[in-house]
C-alpha positions as a Python dict, from the first residue, in 0.01 Angstrom:
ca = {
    (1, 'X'): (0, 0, 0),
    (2, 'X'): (305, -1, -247),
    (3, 'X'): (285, 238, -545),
    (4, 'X'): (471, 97, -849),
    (5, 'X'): (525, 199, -1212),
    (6, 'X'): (529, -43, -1484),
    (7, 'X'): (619, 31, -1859),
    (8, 'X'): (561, -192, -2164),
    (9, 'X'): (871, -168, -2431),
    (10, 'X'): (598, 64, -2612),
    (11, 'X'): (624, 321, -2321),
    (12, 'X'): (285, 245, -2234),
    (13, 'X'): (303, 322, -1875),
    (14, 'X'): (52, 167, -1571),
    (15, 'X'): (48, 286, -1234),
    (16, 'X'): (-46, -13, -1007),
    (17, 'X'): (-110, -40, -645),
    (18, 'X'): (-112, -360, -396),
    (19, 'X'): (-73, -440, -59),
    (20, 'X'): (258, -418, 92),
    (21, 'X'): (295, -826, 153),
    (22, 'X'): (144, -924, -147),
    (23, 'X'): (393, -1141, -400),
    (24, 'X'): (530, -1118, -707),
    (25, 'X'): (271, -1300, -874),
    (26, 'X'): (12, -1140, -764),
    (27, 'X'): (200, -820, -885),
    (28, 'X'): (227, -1016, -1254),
    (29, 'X'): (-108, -1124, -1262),
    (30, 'X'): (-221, -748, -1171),
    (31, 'X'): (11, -593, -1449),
    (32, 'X'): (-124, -874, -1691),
    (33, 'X'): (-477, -756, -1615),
    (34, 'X'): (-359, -402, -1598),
    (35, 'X'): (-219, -430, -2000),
    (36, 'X'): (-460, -700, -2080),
    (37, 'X'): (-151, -919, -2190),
    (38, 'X'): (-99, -1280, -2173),
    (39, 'X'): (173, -1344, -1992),
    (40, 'X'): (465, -1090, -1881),
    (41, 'X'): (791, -1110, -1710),
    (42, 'X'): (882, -848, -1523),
    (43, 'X'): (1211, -677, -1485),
    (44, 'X'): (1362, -419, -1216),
    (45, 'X'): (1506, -92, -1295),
    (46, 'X'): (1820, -272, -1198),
    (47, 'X'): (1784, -558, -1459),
    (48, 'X'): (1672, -795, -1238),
    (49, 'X'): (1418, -1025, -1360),
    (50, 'X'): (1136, -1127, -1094),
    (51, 'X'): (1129, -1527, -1130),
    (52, 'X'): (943, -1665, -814),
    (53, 'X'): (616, -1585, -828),
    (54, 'X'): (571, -1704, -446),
    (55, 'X'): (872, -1411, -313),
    (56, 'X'): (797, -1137, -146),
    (57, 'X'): (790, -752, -329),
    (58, 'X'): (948, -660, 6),
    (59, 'X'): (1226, -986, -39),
    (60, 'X'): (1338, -840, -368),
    (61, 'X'): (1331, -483, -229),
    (62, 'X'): (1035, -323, -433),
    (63, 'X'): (987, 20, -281),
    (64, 'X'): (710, 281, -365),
    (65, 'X'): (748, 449, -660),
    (66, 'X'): (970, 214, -847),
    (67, 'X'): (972, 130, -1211),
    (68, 'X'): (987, -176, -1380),
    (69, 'X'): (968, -313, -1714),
    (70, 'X'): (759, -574, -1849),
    (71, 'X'): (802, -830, -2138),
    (72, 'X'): (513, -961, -2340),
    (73, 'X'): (594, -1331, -2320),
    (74, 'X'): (415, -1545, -2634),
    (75, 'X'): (254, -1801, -2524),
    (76, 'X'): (140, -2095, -2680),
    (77, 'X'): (-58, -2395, -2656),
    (78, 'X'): (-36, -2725, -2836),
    (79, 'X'): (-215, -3091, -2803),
    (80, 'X'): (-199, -3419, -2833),
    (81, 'X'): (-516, -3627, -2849),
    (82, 'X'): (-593, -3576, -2518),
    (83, 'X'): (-382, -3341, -2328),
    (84, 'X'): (-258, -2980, -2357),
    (85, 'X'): (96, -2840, -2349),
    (86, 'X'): (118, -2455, -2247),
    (87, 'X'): (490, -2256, -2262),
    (88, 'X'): (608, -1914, -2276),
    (89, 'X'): (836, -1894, -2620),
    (90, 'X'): (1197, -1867, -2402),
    (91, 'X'): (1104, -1993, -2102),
    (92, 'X'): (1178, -2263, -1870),
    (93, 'X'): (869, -2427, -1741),
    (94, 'X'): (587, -2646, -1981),
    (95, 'X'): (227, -2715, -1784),
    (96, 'X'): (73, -2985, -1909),
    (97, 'X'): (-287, -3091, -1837),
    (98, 'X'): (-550, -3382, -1955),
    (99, 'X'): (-457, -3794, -1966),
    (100, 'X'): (-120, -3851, -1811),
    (101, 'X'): (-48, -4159, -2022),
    (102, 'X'): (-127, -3908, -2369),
    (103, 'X'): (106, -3618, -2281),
    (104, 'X'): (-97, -3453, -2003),
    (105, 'X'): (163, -3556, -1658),
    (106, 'X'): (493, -3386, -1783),
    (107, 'X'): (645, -3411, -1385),
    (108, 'X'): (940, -3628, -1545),
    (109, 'X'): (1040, -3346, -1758),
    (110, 'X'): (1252, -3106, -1545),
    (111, 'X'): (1565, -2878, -1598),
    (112, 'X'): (1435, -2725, -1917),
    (113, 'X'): (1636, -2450, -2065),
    (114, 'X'): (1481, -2185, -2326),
    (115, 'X'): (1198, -2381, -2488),
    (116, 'X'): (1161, -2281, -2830),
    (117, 'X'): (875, -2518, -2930),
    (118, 'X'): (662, -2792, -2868),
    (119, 'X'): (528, -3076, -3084),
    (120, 'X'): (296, -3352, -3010),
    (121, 'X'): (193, -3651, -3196),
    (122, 'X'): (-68, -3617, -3476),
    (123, 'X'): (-446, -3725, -3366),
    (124, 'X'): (-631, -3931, -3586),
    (125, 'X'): (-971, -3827, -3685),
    (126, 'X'): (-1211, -4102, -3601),
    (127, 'X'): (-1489, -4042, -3316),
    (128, 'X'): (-1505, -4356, -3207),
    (129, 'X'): (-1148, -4461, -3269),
    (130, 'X'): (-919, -4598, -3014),
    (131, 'X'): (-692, -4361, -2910),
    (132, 'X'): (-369, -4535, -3046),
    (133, 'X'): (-89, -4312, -2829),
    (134, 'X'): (2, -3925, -2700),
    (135, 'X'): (350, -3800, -2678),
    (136, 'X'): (529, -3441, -2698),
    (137, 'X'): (803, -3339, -2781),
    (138, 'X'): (982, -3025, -2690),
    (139, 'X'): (1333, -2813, -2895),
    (140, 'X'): (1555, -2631, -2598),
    (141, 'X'): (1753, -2342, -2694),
    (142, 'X'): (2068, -2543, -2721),
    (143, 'X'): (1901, -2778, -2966),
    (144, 'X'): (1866, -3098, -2747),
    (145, 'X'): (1495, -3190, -2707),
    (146, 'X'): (1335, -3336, -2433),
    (147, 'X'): (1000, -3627, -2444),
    (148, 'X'): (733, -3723, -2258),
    (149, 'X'): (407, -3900, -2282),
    (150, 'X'): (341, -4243, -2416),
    (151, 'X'): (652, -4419, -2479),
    (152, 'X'): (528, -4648, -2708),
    (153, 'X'): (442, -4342, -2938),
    (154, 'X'): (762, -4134, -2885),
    (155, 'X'): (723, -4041, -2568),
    (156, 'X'): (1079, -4231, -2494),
    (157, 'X'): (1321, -4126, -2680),
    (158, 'X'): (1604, -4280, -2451),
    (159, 'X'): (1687, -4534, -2702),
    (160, 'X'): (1792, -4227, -2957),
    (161, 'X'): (1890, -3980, -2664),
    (162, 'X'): (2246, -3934, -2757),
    (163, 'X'): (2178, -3845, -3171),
    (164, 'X'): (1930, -3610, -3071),
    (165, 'X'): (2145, -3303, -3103),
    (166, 'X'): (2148, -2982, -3251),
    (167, 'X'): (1767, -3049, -3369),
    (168, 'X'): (1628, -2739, -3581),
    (169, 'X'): (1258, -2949, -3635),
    (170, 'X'): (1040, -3233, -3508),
    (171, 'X'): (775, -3393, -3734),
    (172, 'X'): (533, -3612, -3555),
    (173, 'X'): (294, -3882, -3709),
    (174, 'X'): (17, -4043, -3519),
    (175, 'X'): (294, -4230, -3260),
    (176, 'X'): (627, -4154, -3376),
    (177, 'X'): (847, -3875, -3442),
    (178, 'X'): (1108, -3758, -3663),
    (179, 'X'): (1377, -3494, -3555),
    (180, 'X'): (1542, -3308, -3849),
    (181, 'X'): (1885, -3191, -3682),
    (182, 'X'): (2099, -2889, -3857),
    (183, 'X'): (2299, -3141, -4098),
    (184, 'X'): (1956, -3263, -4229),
    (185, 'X'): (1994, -3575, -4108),
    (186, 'X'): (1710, -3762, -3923),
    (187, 'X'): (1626, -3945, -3616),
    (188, 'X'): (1334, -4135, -3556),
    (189, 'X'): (1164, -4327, -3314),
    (190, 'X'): (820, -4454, -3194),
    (191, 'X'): (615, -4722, -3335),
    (192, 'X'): (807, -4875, -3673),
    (193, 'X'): (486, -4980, -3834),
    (194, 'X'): (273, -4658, -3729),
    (195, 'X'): (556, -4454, -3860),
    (196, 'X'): (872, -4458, -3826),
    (197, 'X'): (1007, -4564, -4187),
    (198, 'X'): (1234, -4843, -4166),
    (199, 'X'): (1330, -4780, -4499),
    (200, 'X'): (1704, -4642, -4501),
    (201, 'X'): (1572, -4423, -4865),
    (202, 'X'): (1241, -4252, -4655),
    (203, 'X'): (1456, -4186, -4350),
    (204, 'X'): (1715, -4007, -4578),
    (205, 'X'): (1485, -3803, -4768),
    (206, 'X'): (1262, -3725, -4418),
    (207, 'X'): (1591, -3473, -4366),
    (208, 'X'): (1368, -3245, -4629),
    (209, 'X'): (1037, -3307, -4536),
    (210, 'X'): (793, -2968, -4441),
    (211, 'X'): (521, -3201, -4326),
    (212, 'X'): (351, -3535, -4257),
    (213, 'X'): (10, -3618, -4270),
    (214, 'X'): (-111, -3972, -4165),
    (215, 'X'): (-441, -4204, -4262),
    (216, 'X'): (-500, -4503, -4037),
    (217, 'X'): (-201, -4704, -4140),
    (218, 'X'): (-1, -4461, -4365),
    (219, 'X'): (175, -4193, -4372),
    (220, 'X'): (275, -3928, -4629),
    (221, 'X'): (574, -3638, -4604),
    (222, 'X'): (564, -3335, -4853),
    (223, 'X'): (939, -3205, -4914),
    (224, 'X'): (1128, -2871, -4954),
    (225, 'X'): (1108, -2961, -5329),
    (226, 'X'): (757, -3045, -5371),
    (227, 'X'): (791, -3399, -5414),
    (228, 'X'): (573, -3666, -5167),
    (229, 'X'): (689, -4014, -5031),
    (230, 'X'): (486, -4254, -4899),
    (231, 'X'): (525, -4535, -4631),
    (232, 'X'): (268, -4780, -4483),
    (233, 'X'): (-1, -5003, -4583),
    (234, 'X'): (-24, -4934, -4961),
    (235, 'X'): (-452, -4982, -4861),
    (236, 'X'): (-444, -4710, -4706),
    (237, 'X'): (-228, -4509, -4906),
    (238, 'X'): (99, -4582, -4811),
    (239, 'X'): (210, -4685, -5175),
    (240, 'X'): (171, -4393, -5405),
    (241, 'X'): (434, -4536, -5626),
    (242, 'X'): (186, -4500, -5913),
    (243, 'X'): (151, -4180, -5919),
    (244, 'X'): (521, -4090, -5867),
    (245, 'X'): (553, -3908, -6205),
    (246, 'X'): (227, -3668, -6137),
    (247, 'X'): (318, -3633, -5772),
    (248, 'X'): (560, -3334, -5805),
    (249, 'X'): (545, -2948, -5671),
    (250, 'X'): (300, -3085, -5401),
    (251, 'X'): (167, -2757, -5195),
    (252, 'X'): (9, -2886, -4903),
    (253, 'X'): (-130, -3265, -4826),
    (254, 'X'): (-428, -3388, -4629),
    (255, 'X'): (-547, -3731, -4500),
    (256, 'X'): (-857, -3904, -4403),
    (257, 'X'): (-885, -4245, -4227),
    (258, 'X'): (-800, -4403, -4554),
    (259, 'X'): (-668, -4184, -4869),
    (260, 'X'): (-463, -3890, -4919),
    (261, 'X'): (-517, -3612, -5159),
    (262, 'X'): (-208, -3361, -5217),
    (263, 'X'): (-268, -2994, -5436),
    (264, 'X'): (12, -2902, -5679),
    (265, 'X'): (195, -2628, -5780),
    (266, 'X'): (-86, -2599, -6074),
    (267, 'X'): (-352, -2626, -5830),
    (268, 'X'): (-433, -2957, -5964),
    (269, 'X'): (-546, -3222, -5703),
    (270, 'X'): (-436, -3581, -5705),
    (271, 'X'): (-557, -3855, -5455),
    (272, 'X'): (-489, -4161, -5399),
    (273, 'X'): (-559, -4457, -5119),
    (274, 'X'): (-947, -4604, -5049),
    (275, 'X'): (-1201, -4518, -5290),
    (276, 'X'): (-1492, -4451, -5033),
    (277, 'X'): (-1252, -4209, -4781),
    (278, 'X'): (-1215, -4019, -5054),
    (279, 'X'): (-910, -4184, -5231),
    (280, 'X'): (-1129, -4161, -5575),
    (281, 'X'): (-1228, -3794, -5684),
    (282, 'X'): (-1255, -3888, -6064),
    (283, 'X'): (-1641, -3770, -6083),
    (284, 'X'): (-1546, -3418, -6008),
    (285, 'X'): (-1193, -3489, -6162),
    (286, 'X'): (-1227, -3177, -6410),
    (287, 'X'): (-1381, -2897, -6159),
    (288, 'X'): (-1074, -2916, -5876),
    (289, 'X'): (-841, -2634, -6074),
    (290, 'X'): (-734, -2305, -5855),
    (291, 'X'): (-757, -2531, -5557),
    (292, 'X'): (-644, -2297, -5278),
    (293, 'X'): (-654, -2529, -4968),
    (294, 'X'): (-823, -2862, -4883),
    (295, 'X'): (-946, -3017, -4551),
    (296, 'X'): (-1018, -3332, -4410),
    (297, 'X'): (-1282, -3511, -4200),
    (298, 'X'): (-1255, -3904, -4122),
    (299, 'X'): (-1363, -4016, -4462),
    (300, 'X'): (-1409, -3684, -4677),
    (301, 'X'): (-1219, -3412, -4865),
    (302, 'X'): (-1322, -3032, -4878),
    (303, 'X'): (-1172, -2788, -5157),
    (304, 'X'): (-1172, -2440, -5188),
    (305, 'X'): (-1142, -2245, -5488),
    (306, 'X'): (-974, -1951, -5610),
    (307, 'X'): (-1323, -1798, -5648),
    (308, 'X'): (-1415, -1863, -5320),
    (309, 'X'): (-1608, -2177, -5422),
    (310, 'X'): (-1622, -2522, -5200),
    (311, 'X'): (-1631, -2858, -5353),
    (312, 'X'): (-1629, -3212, -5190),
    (313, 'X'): (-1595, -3556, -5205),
    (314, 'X'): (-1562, -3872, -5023),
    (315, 'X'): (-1806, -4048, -4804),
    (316, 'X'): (-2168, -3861, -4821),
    (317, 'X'): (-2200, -3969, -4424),
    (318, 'X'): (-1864, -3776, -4356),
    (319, 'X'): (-1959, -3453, -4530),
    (320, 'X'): (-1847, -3570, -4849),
    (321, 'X'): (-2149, -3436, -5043),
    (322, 'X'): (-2190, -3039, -4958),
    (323, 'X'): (-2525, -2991, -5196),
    (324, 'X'): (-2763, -2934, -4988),
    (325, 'X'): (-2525, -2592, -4880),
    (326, 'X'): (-2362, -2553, -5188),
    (327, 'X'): (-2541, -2233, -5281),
    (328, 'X'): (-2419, -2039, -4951),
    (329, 'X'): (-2034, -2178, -5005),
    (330, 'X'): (-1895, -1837, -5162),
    (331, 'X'): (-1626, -1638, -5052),
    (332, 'X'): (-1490, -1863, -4828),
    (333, 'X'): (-1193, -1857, -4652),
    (334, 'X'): (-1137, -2133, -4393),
    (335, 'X'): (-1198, -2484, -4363),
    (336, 'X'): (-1241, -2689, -4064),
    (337, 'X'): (-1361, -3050, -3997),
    (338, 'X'): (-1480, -3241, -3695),
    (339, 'X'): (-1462, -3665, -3780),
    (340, 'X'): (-1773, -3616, -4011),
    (341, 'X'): (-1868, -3259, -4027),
    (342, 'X'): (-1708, -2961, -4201),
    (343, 'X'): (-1719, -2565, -4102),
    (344, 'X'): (-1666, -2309, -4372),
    (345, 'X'): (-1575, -1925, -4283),
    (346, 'X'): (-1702, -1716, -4519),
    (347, 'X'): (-1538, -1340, -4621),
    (348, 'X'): (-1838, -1145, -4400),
    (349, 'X'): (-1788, -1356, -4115),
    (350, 'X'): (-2062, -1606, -4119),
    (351, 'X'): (-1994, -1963, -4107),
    (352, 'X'): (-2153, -2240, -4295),
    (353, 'X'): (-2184, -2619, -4181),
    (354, 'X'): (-2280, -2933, -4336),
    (355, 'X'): (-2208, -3328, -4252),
    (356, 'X'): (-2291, -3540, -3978),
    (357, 'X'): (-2524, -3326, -3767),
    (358, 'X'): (-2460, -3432, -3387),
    (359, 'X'): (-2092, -3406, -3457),
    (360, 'X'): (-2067, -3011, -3558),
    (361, 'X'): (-2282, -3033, -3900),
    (362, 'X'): (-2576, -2876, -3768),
    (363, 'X'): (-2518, -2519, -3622),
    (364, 'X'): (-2855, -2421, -3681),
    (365, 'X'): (-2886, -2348, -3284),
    (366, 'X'): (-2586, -2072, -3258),
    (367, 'X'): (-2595, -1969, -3624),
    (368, 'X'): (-2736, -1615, -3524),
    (369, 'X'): (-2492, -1570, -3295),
    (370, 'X'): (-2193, -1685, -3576),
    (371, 'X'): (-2114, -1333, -3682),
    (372, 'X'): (-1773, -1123, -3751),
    (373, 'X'): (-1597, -1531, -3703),
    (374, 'X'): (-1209, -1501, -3712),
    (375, 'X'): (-1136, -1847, -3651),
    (376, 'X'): (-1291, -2155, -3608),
    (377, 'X'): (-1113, -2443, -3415),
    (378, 'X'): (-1234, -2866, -3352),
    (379, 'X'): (-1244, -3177, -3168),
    (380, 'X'): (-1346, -3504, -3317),
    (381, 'X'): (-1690, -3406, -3278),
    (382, 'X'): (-1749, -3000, -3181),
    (383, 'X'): (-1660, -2663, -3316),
    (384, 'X'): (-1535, -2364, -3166),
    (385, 'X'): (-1561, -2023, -3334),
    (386, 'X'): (-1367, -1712, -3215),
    (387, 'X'): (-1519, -1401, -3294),
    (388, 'X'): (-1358, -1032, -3346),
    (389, 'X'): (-1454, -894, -2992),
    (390, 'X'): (-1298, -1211, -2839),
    (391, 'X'): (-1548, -1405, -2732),
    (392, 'X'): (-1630, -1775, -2810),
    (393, 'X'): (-1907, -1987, -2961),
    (394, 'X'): (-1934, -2368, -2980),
    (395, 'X'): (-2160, -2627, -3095),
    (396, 'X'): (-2173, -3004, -3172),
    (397, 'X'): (-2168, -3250, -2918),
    (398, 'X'): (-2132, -3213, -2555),
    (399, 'X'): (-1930, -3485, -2487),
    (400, 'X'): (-1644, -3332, -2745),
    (401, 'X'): (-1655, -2966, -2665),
    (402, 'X'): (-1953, -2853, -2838),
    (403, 'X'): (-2127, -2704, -2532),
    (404, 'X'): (-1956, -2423, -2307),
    (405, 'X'): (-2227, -2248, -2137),
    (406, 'X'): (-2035, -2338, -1801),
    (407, 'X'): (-1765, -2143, -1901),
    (408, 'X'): (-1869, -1855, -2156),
    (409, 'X'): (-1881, -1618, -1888),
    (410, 'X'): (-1479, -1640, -1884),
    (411, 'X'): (-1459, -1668, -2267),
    (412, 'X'): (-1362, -1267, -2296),
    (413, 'X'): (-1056, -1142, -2438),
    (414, 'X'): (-973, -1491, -2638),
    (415, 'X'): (-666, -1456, -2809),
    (416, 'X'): (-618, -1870, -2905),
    (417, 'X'): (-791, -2164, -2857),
    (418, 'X'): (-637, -2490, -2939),
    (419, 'X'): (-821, -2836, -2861),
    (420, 'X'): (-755, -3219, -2815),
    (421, 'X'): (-985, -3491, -2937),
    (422, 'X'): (-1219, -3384, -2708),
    (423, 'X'): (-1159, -3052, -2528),
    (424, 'X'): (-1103, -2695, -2607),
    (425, 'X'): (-870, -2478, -2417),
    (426, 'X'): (-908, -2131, -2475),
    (427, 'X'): (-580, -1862, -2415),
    (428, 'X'): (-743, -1541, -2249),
    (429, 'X'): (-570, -1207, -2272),
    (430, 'X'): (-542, -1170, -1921),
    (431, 'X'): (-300, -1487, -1889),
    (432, 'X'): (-602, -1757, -1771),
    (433, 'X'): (-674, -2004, -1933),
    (434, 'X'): (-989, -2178, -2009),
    (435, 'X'): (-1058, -2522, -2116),
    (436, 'X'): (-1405, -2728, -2171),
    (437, 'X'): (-1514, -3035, -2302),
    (438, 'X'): (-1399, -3378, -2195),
    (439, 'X'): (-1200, -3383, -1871),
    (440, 'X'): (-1011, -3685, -1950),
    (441, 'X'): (-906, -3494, -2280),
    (442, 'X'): (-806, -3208, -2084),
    (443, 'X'): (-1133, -3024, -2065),
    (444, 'X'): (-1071, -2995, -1674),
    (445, 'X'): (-808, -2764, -1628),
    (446, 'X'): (-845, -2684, -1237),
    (447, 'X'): (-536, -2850, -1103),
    (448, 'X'): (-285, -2626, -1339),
    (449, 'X'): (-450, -2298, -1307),
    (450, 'X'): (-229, -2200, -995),
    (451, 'X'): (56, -2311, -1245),
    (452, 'X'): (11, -2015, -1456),
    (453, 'X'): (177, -1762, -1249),
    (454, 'X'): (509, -1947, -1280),
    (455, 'X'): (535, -1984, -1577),
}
């Protein structure tokens, strides 16, 4: 057996014992269990850093009673509508999993350098929509940035390749992107009508924008100084032209299928775009003050108050009418929607659901085991909740996530869960990863796990 110490930059120390031909990921993936850390790189006393997971400890000349260092590596996740993207923050390697035509085959994508983040395309909230495109994007440490995915949604950016330089954000709609490079200048490309504003004005003022939210034909971009634009089919809210004079010291927008509604600097809420997704919130016009935060489903809006308070509006079918819970919606804190179903987090812990049943409205099954909830995460139709001693519960419909009794025996130690359209993948603190729900959404995770250990 070889007998190694290994010491976290905290001096936490762990004295760790494996066979004598055994690898250096299987030493990794012992310290990672060891720590109970995601993902660590591990470094020599001589400042060599252990790369290939498949070399020997003997190849790199690991003796007994060696020290080494290890560096928490964080690790994210991100997805499109139906793959996953997983990378160490710094590293050189991206594992991708779910549809290979949405983002989920990344084999093209090689030679990385540094990866400082990852973007993919927007997903639209409709159950039974079509899934219109998939795409990611990824920043390198030298600020070039790298695509893959659908190209008809962004996922070739070869047309645009040499611009692309120096890029500091990327801003994705449904199927296009923008790329905000250091001078604040823009680059787009993807679908022109689904996105990518032809206009020479929208394109200049994108160079600002903190965010883009997108209905089924429009999209709107809130800017560094509060102020919205607007591009699309004016149906669907793409013409907010209107309201340009009250549509100033926006805080945050949201989007259903068909209307956007955008909270100001007041806490005033204005919306505009299809009267029945929600585009018309005169009725209850004079009660949305102190709005803190609002959500979305496909056709309904969800606002909480300063007090604590919920109030909605939109289509009734899509949780747009929140009376029959109204009386339990205090103290919240967190919002989340499935296509037709919200999920409210309240202050103790508890979580409160209302809207289209099947879909994630009724949690009536799991809601004694909803208790000390941290965070609650969705699919088109299913809700995940992450509670304080790491485990995870989900309900709504099978097909979308909503049942993981295959898998809750692994679902200890979460420490994120992220999901597609229709699959949850769930970041363990040992470095696994665990993903249910739709395989072709990346609810089948098999073929990556023995990707893991190089990252």
């Amino acid at each position: 057996m070889l007998h190694v110490k290994v010491f976290l930059p905290s001096s936490r120390c762990e004295k760790l014992s494996l066979p004598q031909s055994s690898k250096v990921g299987d030493l990794r993936i012992l310290a990672q269990k060891s720590f109970a850390q995601g993902f660590l790189r591990l470094v020599t006393a001589k400042g060599d850093v252990l790369t290939d997971p498949l070399e020997s400890l003997q190849a790199v000349g690991l003796q007994n009673g060696d020290h080494l260092s290890a560096i928490v590596c964080q690790t994210k996740v991100t997805a499109t509508s139906a793959a996953f993207a997983l990378w160490c923050s710094g590293g050189n390697r991206i594992i991708t999993w779910g549809n290979p035509k949405f983002g989920g085959d990344s084999s093209a994508v090689k030679d990385l350098r540094g990866v400082q983040t990852v973007q993919g395309t927007a997903m639209f909230k409709a159950v039974n929509d079509f899934i219109l495109g998939g795409a990611f994007a990824a920043i390198l440490a030298d600020g070039s940035l790298v695509t893959w995915g659908n190209p008809d949604s962004g996922g070739d950016s070869s047309a645009v390749q040499d611009r692309i330089r120096n890029v500091q954000k990327v801003l994705a709609t449904v199927v296009a992107f923008a790329a905000i490079l250091a001078d604040r200048s823009v680059v787009t490309w993807g679908i022109p009508e689904w996105g990518n504003p032809g206009s020479i004005e929208i394109q200049n003022r994108l160079g600002t924008a903190q965010q883009v939210q997108a209905t089924a034909g429009a999209f709107a971009s809130m800017h560094v100084d509060g102020s919205v634009v607007t591009w699309g089919d004016p149906e669907a809210g793409g013409n907010s032209s209107q309201l340009e004079d009250q549509l100033l010291r926006a805080q945050q927008v949201q989007a259903t299928v068909g209307a956007f509604a955008a909270i100001l600097e007041n806490g005033s809420v204005i919306t505009w775009g299809k009267a029945t997704f929600g585009g018309d919130s005169s009725q209850i016009q004079h009660q949305l003050h102190s709005v803190q935060r609002i959500q979305a489903t496909q056709g309904a809006f969800a606002a909480i108050l300063a007090d604590g308070s919920v109030l909605t509006w939109g289509g009734q079918e899509y949780g747009g009418d929140s009376s029959a819970v109204q009386s339990q919606l205090g103290n919240v804190q967190q919002l989340e929607a499935t296509a037709v179903a919200f999920a409210a987090i309240l202050a103790e812990g508890s979580v409160v659901t209302w809207g289209g049943p099947v879909f994630g409205g009724d949690s009536s099954k799991v809601q004694h085991q909803l208790r000390n909830v941290q965070q609650v995460r969705s699919t088109q139709g299913a809700f995940a909740a992450t509670l304080a001693d790491g485990s995870v519960i989900s309900w709504g419909a099978s097909a979308f996530g909503g049942d993981s009794s295959k898998v809750q025996h692994q679902l200890k130690n979460v420490q994120q869960v992220q999901a597609t359209q229709g699959a949850f993948a769930a970041i363990v603190a040992d470095g696994s990863v665990v993903t249910w729900g739709d395989p072709d959404a990346g609810g089948d995770s098999s073929e990556v796990q023995d990707q893991l250990m190089h990252l």
